[in-house]
N, C-alpha and C positions, 0 to 999 in steps of 0.2 A: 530157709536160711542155712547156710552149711557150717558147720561145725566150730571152725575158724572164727564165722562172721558173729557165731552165736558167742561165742569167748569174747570176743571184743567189745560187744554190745556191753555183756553184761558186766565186764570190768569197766567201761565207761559211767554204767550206772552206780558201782560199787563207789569208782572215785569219786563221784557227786555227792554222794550220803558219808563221805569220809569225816573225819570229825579233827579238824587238827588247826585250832587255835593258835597255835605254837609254832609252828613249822611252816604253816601256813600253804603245806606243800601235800596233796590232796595224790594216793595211790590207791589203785583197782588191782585185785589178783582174782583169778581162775582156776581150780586146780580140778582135774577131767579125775575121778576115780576108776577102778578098774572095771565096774559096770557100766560106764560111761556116763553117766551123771555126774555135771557140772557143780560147780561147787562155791560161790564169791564171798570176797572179803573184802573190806577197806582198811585202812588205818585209823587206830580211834587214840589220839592225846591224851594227856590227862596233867593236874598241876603240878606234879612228879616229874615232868619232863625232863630225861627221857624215856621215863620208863612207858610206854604207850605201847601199844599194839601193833607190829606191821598188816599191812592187806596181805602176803603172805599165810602171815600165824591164824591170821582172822578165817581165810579159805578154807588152811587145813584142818583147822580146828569144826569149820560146819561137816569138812567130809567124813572127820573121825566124830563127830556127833550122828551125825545116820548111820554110822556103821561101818563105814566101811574105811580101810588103812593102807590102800597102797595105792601112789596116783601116778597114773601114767601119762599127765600132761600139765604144764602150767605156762599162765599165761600173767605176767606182769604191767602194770600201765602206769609213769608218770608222765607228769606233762612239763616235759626240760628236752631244751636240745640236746643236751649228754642223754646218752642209755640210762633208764633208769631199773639196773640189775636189781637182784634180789642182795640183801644187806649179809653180812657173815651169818649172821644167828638163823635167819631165814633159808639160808644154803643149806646150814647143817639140818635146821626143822624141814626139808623138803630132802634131805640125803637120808633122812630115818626111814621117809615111806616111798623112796622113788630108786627107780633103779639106773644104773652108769646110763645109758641109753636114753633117759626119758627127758623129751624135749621142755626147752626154756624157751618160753617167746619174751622178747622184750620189746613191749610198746610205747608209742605215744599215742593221744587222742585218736591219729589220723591211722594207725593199725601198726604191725607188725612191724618193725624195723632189726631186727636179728634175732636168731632163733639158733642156738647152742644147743648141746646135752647138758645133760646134769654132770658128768666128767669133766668136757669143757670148761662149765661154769666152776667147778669144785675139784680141782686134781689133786689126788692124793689124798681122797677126802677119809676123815676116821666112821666108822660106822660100825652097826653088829657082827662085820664080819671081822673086825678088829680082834675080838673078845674068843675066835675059836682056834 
């Protein structure tokens, strides 16, 4: 399975186990770390709503749980005919550990349907290098 088809897979599985009561609206993310170890997430509700978890936060949160902090791929999945991008707060949690260059796939179910940079997706984004 190549690289690609493996991101897909596993963000389709991510979406299944998603937990969203509320919303009713079920998101898979992927994010490739710098050793190339993949990385999934879903979105999990909660009766707080909105305060829940995007597939996103969930991804980056298992890469930076094994260790590792800078990801040079991510791959997004809802299931709507509009793109289902990455949310504001998710941009900037993916602008902490990605660099201008690092690809955005935006899916549905059926694979890949646009694929941005994180520049693209975030111009004029605030980050660490703000602060030198």
């Amino acid at each position: 399975m190549n690289n690609k088809n493996e991101m897909i897979q596993m963000a389709r599985t991510a979406m299944k186990h998603a937990y969203a009561p509320y919303s009713k609206f079920n998101v898979g993310a992927v994010v490739r770390g710098e050793n190339g170890q993949l990385y999934s997430g879903c979105n999990v509700e909660n009766a707080a709503y909105p305060s829940g978890t995007c597939a996103e936060q969930s991804a980056i949160s298992a890469m930076v749980t094994a260790g590792e902090t800078k990801i040079t791929e991510v791959l997004v999945m809802g299931d709507s005919e509009k793109l289902v991008s990455p949310c504001g707060a998710c941009r900037q949690r993916i602008r902490e550990l990605a660099s201008d260059d690092t690809k955005i796939h935006i899916c549905d179910i059926n694979g890949i349907r646009k694929t941005v940079t994180l520049k693209e997706l975030l111009p004029l984004s605030f980050s660490q290098e703000n602060f030198k």
